[in-house]
C-alpha positions as a printed Julia matrix, in Angstrom:
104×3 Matrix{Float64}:
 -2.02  -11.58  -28.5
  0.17  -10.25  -25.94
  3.69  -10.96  -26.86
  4.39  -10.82  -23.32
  2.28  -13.87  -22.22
  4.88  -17.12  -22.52
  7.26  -14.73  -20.51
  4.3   -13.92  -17.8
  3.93  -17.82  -17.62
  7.69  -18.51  -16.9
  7.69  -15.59  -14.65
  4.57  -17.87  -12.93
  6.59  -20.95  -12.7
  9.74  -19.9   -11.73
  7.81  -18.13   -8.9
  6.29  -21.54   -7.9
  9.49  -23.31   -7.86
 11.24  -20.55   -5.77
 13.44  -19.08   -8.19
 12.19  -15.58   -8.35
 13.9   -13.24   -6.17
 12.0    -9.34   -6.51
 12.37   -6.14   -4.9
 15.09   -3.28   -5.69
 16.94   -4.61   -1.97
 16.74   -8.29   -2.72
 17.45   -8.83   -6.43
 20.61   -6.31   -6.19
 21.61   -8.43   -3.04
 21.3   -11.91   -5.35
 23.35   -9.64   -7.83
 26.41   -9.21   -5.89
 26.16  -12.56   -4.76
 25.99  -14.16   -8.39
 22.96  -16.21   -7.4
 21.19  -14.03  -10.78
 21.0   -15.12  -14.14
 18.59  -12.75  -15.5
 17.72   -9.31  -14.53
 13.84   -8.33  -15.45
 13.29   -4.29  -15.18
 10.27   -2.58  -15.89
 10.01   -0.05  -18.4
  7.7     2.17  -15.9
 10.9     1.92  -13.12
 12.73    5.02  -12.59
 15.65    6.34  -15.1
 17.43    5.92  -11.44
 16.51    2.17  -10.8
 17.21    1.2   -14.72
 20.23    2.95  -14.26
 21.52    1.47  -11.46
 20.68   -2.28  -12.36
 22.02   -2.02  -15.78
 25.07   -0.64  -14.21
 25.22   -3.65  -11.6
 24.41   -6.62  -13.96
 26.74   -5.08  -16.84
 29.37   -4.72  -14.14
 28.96   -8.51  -12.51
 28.15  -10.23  -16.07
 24.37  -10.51  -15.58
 22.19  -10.08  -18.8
 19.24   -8.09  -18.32
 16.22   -7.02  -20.33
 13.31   -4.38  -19.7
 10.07   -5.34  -20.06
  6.55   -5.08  -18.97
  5.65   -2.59  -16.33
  5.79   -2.44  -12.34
  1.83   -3.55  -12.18
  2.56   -6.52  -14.98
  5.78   -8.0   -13.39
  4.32   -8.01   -9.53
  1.09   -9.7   -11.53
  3.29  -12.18  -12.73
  4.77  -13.16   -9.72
  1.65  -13.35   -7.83
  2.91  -10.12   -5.59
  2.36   -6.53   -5.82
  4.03   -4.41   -8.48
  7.41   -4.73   -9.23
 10.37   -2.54  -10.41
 12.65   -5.76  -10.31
 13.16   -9.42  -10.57
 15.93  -11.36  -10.78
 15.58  -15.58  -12.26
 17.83  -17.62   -9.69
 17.65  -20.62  -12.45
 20.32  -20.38  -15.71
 17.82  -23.02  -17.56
 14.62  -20.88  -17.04
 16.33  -17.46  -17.88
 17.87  -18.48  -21.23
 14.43  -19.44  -22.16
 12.77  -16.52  -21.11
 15.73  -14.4   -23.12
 14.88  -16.27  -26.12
 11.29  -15.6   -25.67
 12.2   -11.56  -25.21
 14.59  -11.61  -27.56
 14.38  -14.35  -30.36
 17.04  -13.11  -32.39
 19.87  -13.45  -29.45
């Protein structure tokens, strides 16, 4: 099974319910303005781009986890690929942290 599946789903309903921000421009945008409560980077992104959002969300509090690659986070969100997303909803990204990460 693909251990990234429950995570694809939230990623599928947070879409739906408009609290999916994606794009490098966009999510680091949400970012500054502390509208981001999880950080999703792909693991195919640039050193550069992982670089730079770790340094941003470690800098304005934001946790962040990499995961899945560019084609498998833009299929997620129904949208092309993806280095980025950020989760607009606290509820939805603790759950999808726990689901990453079930010993945090």
């Amino acid at each position: 099974m693909n251990k990234n599946k429950p995570v694809i789903g939230l990623l599928g309903i947070a879409m739906k319910a408009g609290k999916v921000v994606s794009g490098e421009e966009g999510t680091l945008k949400s970012i500054k303005g502390g509208k981001v409560y999880l950080t999703l980077i792909a693991g195919d992104s640039s050193e550069n781009t992982k670089k730079k959002f770790a340094d941003k969300c470690n800098y304005r509090g934001v946790p962040y986890r990499t995961i899945m690659t560019k084609g498998q986070l833009g299929d997620a969100i129904g949208k092309e690929t993806r280095a980025v997303v950020g989760i607009l909803d606290p509820n939805l990204a603790k759950r999808m942290i726990e689901l990453i990460d079930p010993s945090h």
